[in-house]
C-alpha positions as CSV (number, residue, x, y, z in Angstrom):
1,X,14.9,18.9,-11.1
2,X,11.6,16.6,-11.0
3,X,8.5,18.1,-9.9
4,X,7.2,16.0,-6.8
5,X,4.4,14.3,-8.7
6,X,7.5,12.6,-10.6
7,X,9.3,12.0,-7.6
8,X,6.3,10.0,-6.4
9,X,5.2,8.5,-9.2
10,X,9.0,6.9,-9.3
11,X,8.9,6.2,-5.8
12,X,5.5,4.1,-6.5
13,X,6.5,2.3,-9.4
14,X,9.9,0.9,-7.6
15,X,7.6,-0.1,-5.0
16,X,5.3,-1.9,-6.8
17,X,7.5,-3.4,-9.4
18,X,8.2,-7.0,-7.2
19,X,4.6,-7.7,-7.5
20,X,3.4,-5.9,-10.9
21,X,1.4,-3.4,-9.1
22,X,2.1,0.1,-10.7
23,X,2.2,3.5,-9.3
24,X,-1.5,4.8,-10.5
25,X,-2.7,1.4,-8.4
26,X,-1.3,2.3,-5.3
27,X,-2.2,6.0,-5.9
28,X,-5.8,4.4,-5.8
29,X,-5.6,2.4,-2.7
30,X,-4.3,5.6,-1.2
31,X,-7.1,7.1,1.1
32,X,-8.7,9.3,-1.6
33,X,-8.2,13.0,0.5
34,X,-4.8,12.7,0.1
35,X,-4.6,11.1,-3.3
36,X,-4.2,15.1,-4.7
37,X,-1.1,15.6,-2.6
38,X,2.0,14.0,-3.9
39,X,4.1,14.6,-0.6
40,X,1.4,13.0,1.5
41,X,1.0,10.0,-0.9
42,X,4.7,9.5,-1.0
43,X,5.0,9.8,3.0
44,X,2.2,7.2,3.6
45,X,3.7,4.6,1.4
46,X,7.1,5.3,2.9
47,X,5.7,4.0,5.8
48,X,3.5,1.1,4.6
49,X,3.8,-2.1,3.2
50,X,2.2,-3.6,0.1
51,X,0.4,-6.0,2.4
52,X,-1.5,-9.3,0.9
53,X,-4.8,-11.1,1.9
54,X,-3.7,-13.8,0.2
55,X,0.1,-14.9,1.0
56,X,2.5,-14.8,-2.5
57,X,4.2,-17.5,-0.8
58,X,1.0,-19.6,-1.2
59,X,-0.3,-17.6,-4.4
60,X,2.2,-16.2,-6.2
61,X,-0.1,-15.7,-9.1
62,X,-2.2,-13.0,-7.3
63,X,0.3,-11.1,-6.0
64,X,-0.6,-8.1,-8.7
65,X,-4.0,-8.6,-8.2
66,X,-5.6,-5.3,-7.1
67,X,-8.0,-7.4,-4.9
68,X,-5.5,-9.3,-2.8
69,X,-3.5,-6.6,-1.5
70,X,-3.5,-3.3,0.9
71,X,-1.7,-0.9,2.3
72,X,-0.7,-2.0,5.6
73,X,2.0,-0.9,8.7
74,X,4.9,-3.5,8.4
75,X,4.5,-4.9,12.3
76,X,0.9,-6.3,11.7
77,X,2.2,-7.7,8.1
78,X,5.3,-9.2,9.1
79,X,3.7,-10.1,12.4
80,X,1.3,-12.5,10.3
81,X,4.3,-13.8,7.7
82,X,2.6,-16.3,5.2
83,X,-0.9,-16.4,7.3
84,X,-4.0,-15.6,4.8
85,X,-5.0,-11.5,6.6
86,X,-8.0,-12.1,8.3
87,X,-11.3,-10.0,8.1
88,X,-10.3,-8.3,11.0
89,X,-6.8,-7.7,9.9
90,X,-8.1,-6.1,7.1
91,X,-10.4,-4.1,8.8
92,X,-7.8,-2.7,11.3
93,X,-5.4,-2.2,8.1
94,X,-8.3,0.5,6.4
95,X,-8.6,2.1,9.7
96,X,-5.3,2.4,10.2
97,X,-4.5,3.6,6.9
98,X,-7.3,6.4,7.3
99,X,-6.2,7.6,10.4
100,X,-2.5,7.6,8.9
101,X,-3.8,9.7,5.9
102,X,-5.8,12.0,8.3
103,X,-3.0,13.0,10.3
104,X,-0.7,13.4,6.9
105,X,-3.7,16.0,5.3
């Protein structure tokens, strides 16, 4: 039987693997007051997507970059498809993912 940090941690890394990004990365991009609690940081990524500022269709070489990418609700990111995320996009993306996190603590 895994404990549920492993279960996460496994979770994360299948997650992450298409673009390089490992689990401990998107354990940091996690809003930090859940970051402690495996079952919350497995149930927010369940329901976001690895979301980039930068398209990998256009920039394939940044799509592991820890700067070009967030957490992000799949409408708003498949909404945009190969668009570069706007400022705004990105600021509704944080708030988003802190509200998300908040109602998961």
């Amino acid at each position: 039987m895994n404990s549920p940090w492993q279960d996460t941690f496994s979770y994360l890394s299948d997650r992450g693997a298409d673009y390089g990004i490992t689990a401990d990365e998107l354990i940091a991009s996690t809003p930090t007051f859940i970051q402690h609690d495996p079952h919350a940081v497995m149930s927010f990524w369940q329901q976001k997507d690895i979301s980039h500022i930068l398209p990998t269709s256009r920039h394939p070489e940044l799509a592991g970059d820890f700067n070009n990418w967030i957490p992000e609700d799949p409408g708003p990111n498949h909404a945009r498809q190969d668009q570069i995320m706007s400022w705004y996009d990105h600021a509704q993306a944080q708030l988003d993912n802190f509200l998300d996190a908040y109602w998961l603590s």
